[in-house]
C-alpha positions in Angstrom: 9.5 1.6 -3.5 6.5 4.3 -4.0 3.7 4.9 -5.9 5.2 7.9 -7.7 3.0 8.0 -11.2 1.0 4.6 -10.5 -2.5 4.1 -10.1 -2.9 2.6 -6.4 -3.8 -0.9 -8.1 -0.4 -0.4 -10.4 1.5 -0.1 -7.2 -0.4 -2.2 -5.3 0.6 -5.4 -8.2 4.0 -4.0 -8.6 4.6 -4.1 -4.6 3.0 -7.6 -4.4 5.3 -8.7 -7.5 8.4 -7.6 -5.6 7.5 -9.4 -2.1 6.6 -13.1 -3.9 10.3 -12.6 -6.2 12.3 -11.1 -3.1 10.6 -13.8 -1.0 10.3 -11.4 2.0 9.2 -13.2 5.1 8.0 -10.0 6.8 4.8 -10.2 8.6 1.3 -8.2 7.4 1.7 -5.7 9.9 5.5 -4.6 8.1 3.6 -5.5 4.4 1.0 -3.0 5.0 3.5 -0.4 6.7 5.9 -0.5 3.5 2.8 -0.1 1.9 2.0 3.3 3.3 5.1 4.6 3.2 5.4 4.3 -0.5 2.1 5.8 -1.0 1.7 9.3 -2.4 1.6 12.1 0.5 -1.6 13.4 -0.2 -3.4 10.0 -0.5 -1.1 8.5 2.9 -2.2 11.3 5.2 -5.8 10.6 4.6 -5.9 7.0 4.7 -3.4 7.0 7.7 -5.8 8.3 10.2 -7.8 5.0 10.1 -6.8 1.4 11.5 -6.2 -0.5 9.2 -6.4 -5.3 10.3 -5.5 -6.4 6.5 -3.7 -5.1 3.6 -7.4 -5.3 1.7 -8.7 -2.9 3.9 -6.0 -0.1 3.1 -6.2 -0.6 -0.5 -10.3 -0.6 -0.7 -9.9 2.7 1.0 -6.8 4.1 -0.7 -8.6 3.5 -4.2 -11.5 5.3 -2.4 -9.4 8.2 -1.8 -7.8 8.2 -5.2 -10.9 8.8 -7.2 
């Protein structure tokens, strides 16, 4: 899954919509990874040089980044 043509919120709901129907069991730390890597490379490589605790976090500043 990536972003591709999303907003960040588009693919942020469309990622969360996938985990709840695929019932994936995978802990935050693998949530927010798969998140990254599906971002778009120009927004990833700024927001991946911070550490990131919570999902929240990464989004807040990847919408940051996006605008």
């Amino acid at each position: 899954m990536s972003q591709g043509t999303n907003s960040v919120d588009e693919y942020l709901k469309e990622m969360e919509l996938i985990v709840i129907r695929a019932d994936v069991k995978d802990d935050m730390e693998d949530i927010m990874a798969r998140f990254m890597n599906g971002l778009n490379c120009d927004i990833a490589h700024i927001v991946e040089l911070h550490i990131y605790m919570e999902l929240k976090e990464i989004v807040h500043m990847v919408m940051k980044v996006e605008k």
